[in-house]
C-alpha positions as CSV (number, residue, x, y, z in Angstrom):
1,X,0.0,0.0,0.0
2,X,1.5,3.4,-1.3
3,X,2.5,5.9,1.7
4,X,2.4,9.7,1.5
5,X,5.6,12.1,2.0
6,X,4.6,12.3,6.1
7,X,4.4,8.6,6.5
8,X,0.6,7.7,6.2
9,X,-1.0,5.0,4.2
10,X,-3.4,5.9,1.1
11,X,-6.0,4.2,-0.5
12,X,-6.7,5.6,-3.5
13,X,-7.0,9.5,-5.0
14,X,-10.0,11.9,-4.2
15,X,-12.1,13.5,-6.4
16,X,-9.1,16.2,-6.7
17,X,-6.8,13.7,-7.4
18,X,-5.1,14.1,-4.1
19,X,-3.8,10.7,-2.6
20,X,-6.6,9.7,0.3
21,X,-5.0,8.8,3.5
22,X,-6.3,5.7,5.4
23,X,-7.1,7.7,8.6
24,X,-9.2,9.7,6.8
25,X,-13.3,10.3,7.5
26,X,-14.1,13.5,5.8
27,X,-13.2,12.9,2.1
28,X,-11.9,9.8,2.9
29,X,-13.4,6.4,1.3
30,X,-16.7,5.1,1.4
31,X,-20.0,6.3,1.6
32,X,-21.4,8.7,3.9
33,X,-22.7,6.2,6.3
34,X,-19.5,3.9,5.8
35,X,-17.3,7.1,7.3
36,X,-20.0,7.4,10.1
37,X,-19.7,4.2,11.0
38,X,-16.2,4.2,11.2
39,X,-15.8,7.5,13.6
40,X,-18.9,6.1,15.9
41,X,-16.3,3.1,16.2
42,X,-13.2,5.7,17.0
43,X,-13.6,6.1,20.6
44,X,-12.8,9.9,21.9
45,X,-10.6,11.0,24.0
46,X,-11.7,10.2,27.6
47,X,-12.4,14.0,28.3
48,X,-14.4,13.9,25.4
49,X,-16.9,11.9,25.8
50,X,-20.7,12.9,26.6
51,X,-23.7,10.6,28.1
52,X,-27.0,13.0,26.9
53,X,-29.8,10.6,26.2
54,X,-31.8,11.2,22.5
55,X,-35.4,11.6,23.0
56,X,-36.5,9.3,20.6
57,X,-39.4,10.9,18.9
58,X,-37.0,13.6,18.0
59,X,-36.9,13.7,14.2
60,X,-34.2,16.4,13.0
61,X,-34.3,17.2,8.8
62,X,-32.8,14.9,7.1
63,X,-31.4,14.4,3.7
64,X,-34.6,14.9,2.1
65,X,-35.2,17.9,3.6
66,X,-35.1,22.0,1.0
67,X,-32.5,22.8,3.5
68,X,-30.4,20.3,2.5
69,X,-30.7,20.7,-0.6
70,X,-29.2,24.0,-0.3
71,X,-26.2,22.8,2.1
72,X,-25.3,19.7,-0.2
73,X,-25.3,21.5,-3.0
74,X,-22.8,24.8,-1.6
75,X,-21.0,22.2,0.1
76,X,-20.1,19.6,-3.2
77,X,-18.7,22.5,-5.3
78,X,-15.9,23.2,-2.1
79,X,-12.4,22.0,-3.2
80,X,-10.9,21.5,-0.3
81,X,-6.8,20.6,0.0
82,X,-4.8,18.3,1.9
83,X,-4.1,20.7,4.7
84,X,-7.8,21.4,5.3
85,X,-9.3,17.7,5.0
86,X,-6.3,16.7,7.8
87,X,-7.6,19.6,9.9
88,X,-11.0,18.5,9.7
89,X,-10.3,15.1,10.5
90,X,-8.5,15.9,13.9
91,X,-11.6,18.1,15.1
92,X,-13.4,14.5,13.9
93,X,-11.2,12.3,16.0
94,X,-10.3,14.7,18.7
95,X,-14.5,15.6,19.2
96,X,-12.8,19.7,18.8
97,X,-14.3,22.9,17.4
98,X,-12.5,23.9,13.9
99,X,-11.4,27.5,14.2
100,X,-11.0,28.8,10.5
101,X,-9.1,31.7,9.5
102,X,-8.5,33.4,6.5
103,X,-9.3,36.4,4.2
104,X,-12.9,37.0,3.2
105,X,-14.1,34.9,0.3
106,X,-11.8,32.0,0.4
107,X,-14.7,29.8,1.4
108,X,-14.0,29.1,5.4
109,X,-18.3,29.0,5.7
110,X,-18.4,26.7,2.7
111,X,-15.9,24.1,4.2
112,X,-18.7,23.4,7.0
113,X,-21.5,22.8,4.1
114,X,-18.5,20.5,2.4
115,X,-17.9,18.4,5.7
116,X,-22.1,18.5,5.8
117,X,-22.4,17.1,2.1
118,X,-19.5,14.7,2.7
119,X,-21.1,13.0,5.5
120,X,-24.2,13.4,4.7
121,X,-25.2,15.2,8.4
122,X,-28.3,17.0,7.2
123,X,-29.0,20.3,6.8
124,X,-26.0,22.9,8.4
125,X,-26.5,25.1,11.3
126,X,-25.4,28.8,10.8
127,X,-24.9,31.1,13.5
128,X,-24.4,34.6,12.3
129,X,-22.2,36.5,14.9
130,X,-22.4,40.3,15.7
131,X,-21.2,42.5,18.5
132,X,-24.2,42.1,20.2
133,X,-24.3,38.1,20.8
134,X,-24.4,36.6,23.5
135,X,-24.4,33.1,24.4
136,X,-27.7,32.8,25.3
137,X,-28.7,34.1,21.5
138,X,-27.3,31.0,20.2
139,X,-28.4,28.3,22.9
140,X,-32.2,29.6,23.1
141,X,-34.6,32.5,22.7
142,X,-37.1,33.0,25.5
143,X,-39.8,35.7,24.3
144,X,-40.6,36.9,28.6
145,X,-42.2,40.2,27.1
146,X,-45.2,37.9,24.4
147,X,-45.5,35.5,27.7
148,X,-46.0,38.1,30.0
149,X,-48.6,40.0,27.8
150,X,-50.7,37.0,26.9
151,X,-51.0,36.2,30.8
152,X,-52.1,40.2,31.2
153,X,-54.4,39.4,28.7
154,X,-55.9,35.9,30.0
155,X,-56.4,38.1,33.7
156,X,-58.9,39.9,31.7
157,X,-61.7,38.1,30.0
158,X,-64.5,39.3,28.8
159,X,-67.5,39.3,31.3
160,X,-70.5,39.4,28.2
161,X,-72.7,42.7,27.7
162,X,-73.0,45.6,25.9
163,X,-70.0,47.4,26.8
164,X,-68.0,44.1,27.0
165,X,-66.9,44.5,30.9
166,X,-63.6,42.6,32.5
167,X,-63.4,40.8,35.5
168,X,-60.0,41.0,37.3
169,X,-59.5,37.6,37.8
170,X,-59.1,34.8,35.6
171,X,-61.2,32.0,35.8
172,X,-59.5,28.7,37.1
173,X,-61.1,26.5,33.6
174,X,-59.0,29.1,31.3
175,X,-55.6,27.9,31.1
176,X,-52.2,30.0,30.6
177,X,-50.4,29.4,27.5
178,X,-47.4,26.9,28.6
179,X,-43.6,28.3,28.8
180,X,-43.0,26.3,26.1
181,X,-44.8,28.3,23.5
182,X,-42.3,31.2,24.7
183,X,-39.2,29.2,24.4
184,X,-37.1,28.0,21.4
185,X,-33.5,26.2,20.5
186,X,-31.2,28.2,19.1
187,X,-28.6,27.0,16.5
188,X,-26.2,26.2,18.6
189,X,-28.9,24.7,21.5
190,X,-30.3,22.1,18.9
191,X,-26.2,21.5,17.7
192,X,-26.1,20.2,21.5
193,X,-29.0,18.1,21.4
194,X,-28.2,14.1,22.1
195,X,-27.9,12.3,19.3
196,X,-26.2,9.4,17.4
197,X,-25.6,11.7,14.2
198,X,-23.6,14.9,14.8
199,X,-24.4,17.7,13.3
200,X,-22.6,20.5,11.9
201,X,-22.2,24.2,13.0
202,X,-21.1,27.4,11.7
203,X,-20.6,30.0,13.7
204,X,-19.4,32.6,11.3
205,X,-17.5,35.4,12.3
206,X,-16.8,35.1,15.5
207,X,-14.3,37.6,15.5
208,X,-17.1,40.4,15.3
209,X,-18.3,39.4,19.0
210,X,-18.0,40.9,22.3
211,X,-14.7,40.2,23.9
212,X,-16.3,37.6,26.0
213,X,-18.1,35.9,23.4
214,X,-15.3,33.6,23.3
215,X,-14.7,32.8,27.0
216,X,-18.3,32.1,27.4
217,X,-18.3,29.4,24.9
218,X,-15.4,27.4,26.3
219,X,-17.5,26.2,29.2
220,X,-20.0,25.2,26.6
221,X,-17.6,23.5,24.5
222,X,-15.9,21.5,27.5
223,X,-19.1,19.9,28.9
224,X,-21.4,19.8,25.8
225,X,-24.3,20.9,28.1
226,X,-26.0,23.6,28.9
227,X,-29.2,24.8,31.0
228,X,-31.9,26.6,30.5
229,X,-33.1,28.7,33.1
230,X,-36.6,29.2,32.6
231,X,-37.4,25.2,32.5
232,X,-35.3,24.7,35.3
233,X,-37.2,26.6,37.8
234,X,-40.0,24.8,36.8
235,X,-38.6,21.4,36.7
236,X,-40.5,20.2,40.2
237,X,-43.9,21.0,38.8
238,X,-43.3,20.2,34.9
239,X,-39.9,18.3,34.9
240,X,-40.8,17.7,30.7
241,X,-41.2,20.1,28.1
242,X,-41.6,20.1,24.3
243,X,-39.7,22.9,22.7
244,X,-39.4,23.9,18.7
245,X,-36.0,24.0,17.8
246,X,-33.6,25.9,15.3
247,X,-35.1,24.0,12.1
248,X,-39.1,25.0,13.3
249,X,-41.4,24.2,15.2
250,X,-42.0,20.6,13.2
251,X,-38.7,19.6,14.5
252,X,-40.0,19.6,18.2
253,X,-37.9,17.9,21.0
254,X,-38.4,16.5,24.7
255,X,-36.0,18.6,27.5
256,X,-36.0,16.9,30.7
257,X,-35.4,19.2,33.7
258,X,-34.2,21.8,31.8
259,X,-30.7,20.4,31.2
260,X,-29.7,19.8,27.0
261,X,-26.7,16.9,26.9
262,X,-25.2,15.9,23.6
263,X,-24.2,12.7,23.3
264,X,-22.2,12.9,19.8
265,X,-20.3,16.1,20.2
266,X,-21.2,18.2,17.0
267,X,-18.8,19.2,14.1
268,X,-18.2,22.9,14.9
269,X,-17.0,25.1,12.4
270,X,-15.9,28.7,13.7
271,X,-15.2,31.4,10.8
272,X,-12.7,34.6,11.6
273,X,-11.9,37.0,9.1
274,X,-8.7,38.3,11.7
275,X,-10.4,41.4,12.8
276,X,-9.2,40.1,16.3
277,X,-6.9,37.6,18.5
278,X,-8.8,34.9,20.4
279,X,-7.5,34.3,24.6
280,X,-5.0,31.1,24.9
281,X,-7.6,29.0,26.3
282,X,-10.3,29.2,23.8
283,X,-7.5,28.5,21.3
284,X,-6.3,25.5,23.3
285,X,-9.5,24.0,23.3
286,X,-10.1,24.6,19.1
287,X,-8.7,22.7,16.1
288,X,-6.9,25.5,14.1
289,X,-6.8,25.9,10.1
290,X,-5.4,29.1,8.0
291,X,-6.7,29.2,4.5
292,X,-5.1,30.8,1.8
293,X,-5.8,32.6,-1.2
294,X,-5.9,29.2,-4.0
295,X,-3.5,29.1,-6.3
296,X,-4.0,29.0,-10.3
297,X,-4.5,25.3,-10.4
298,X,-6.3,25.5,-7.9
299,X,-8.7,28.2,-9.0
300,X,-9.0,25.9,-12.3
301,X,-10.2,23.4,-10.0
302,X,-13.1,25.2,-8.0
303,X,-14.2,26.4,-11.4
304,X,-14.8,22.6,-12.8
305,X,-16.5,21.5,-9.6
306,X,-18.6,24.9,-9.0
307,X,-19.9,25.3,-12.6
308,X,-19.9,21.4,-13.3
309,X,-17.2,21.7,-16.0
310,X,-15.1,19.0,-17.6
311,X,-12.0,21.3,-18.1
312,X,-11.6,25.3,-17.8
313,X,-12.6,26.3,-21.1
314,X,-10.7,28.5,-24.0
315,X,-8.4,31.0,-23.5
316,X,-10.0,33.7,-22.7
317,X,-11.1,32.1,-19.2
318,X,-7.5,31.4,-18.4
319,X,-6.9,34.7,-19.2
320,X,-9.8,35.6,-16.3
321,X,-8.0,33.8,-14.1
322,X,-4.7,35.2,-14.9
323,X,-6.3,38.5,-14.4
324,X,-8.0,37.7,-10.8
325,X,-4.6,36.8,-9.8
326,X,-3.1,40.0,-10.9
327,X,-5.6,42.5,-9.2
328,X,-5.8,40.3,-6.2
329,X,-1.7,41.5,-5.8
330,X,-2.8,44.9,-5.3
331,X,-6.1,43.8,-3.1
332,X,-7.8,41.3,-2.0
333,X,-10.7,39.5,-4.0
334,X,-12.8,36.8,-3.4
335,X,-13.1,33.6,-5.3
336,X,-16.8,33.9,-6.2
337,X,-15.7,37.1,-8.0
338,X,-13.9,34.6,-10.7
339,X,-16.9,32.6,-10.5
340,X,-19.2,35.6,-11.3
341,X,-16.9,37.1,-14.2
342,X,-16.5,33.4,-15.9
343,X,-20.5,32.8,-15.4
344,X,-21.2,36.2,-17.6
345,X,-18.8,35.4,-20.0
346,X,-20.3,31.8,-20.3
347,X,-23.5,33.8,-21.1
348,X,-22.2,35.8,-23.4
349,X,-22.5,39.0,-21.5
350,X,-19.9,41.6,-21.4
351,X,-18.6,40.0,-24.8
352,X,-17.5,42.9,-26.9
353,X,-14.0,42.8,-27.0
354,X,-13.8,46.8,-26.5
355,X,-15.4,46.3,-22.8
356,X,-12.7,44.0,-21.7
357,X,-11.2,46.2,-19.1
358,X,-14.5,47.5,-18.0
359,X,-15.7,44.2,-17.5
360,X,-12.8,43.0,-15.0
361,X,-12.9,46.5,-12.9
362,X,-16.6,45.8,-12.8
363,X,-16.6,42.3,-11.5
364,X,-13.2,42.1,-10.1
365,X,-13.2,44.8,-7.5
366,X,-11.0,45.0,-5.0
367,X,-11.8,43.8,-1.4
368,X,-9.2,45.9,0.4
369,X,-6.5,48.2,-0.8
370,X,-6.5,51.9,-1.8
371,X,-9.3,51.5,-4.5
372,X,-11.7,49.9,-2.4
């Protein structure tokens, strides 16, 4: 069996023609539930293990689902290269977040789609960060003011006549609205819901958050568990509660006492654009991977998988990429740029020779630099 420059075995090349290393899950051989099957078998690390027990009538989207549709299909045009799939792989193994840095537009939130697609984990999680988040935003939403206005307005029924009087108590027959129609999952609460299947999480840009943002998710990370208040102070006189998660309300799921468990840590992908340095020990506890601007071959390589191609076609779209690569020395661009100028010229837009120049400054504008 042939061994790669580091050492490690291969079996067989990848759909980039890059040798595939035995180790390997994500891109690695087999199908989806083959490379499933063979992490559930990989035990964690002893400090990563979780116990949370799946409620079984918990039915997350599947594969089937219009959301997955729209993650497989971002995720199959990814191209991703040796450095990420071994970095993904050790967040696999090692039950780890994936921190992900790099310049805007070379594709940090399409890798999680990619690792979604890959092995086939259903429909991604995305987390939008802002310098207002806070934890809570992503774990669940509680709606106190709608709660505490619907039980204002069951203390004040209708009495009957003419002028439609109130009585100032509310009968003990008329029920208040449960907590649970107040409460929902956040992205990453249902992430840490128990089940056999992982699923994946973006939490993109998390170098736009508060500073403490980051602290506040190590404890998070490190026990895979969380609490939610509200339920909990209610746990001696309705210890159960159905709440709607992230996907809807369709997607419904039994919390006992309060306390979400996972039991198969999920595949976390953090995006940071750089804007900001992370504390030691939120780094410590991450899986780190620096992506690059992609190279010419490269570049010819996202355009056959993203537009379906057999092979970069005529001149003239080698000479698009020649020109990306030029203006992105003087500033950065993004790859869907190429992708958008290549697309026109496959339509025949833009296709008077004359408007050549025009063309690229209007596609191919620059991210950063002095003309930006």
């Amino acid at each position: 069996m042939p061994f790669t420059a580091d050492g490690a075995r291969t079996t067989g090349t990848s759909r980039t023609g890059n040798a595939v290393k035995d180790w390997w899950i994500y891109c690695g051989k087999g199908s989806p539930e083959e490379k499933l099957g063979r992490l559930t078998a990989i035990k964690p690390p002893p400090w990563r293990e979780f116990t949370g027990t799946p409620d079984p009538s918990y039915q997350p989207p599947g594969t089937q689902s219009p959301a997955w549709s729209k993650s497989q299909s971002r995720g199959a045009g990814y191209v991703p290269g040796e450095a990420e799939k071994n970095a993904v792989n050790t967040a696999l193994y090692l039950r780890r977040p994936l921190l992900v840095t790099g310049k805007p537009g070379v594709g940090k939130s399409t890798l999680a789609h990619s690792i979604a697609a890959d092995l086939a984990l259903g429909p991604v999680l995305h987390w939008p960060i802002t310098s207002r988040t806070t934890l809570r935003d992503g774990l669940y939403h509680y709606d106190a003011i709608s709660r505490l206005q619907d039980a204002n307005l069951f203390q004040r029924l209708p009495t009957g006549g003419a002028r439609g009087r109130y009585r100032s108590h509310r009968p003990a027959l008329v029920p208040t609205p449960s907590i649970a129609h107040y409460l929902r999952l956040g992205p990453l609460g249902t992430a840490l819901l128990p089940q056999l299947r992982p699923r994946v999480l973006l939490v993109d840009e998390i170098d736009k958050s508060d500073i403490d943002l980051p602290g506040d998710l190590l404890t998070v990370f490190e026990e895979g568990s969380f609490e939610i208040t509200e339920l909990a102070r209610l746990a001696a006189r309705q210890p159960r509660v159905r709440l709607a998660t992230e996907d809807g309300p369709e997607h419904d799921v039994l919390i006992d006492r309060g306390r979400v468990s996972c039991l198969a840590f999920p595949v976390v992908v953090l995006t940071s654009n750089g804007e900001r340095d992370f504390p030691p020990p939120f780094l410590r506890r991450c899986i780190r991977l620096h992506l690059e601007q992609p190279d010419k071959a490269k570049l010819e390589q996202i355009i056959r998988q993203r537009l379906a191609l057999t092979s970069v076609p005529g001149d003239e779209y080698q000479q698009l990429i020649e020109a990306f690569l030029d203006r992105g020395s003087a500033g950065d661009l993004a790859t869907d740029q190429l992708l958008n100028a290549i697309q026109l010229r496959m339509s025949n837009a833009w296709s008077h020779a004359a408007d050549r120049d025009q063309f690229v400054a209007t596609v191919m504008q620059r991210l950063t630099g002095p003309s930006t």
